[in-house]
N, C-alpha and C positions, 0 to 999 in steps of 0.2 A: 504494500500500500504506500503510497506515494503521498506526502504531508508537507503542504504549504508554508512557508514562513508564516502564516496567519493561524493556521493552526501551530505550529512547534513553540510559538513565545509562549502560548500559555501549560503549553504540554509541560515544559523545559521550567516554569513558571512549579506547578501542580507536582512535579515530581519530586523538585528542591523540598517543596512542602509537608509531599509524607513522606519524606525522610527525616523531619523534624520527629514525629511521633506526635502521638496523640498530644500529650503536656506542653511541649513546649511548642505546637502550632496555636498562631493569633485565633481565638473566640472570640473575635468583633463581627458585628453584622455583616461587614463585606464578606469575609470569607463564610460565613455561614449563608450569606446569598449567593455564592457562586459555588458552595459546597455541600450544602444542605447537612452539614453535621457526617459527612460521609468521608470516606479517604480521597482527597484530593487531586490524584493519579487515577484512580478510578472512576473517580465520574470524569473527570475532563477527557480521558481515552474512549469511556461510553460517550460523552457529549458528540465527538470525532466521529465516531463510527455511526451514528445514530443519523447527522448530518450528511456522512457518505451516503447514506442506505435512504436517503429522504425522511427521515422520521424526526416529530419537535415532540416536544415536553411541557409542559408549563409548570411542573411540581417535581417534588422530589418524594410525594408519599399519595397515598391511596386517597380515594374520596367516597364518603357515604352517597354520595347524592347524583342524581345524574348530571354526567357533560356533556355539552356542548364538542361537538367533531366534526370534521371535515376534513376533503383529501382533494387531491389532483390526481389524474390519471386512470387507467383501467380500475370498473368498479366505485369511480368519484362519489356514485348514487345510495351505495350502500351505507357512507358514512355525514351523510347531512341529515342534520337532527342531533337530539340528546337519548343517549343511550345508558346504562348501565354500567361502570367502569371495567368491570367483564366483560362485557360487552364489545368492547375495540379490541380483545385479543382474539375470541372467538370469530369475529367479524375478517380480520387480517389470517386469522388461520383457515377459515371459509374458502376466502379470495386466493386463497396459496392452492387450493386444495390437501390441504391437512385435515384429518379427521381430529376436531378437539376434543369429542368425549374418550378418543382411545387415548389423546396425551394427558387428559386429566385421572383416565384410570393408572396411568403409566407411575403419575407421581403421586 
């Protein structure tokens, strides 16, 4: 995989970070906005991968309540409206042709 100067400053940024460890990484709001309380290396390599693969986020945790979705591309129709938060994984494993009741017996 091929990684833009636009991506590596903050990779290069995020990896310095959890090498810190837990203790001695900053607990100020920024980094808990850009990090969600998570290891820092790892969400910013998922942020990367997530953006190759077309996929956005807006949280860093689960929702009781239904969201709001939408998509571009093959299947666009399937994700307009507010769905179930299960719902978009079930919906993206549909569109894949993956059977999700055999990956939820799996795990």
């Amino acid at each position: 995989m091929v990684l833009t100067d636009y991506q590596k400053v903050p990779l290069q940024d995020a990896f310095k970070k959890a090498m810190l460890g837990d203790k001695e990484r900053a607990a100020d709001d920024t980094t808990y906005l850009l990090y969600g309380g998570y290891n820092p290396l790892t969400v910013q390599i998922t942020h990367i991968l997530n953006n190759k693969a077309g996929l956005a986020w807006t949280s860093y945790s689960h929702t009781a309540v239904p969201i709001g979705t939408s998509a571009m591309g093959g299947g666009e129709d399937s994700f307009n409206g507010y769905y179930e938060n299960t719902d978009g994984a079930k919906k993206i494993m549909e569109f894949m042709g993956v059977d999700y009741t055999l990956q939820m017996a799996q795990n």
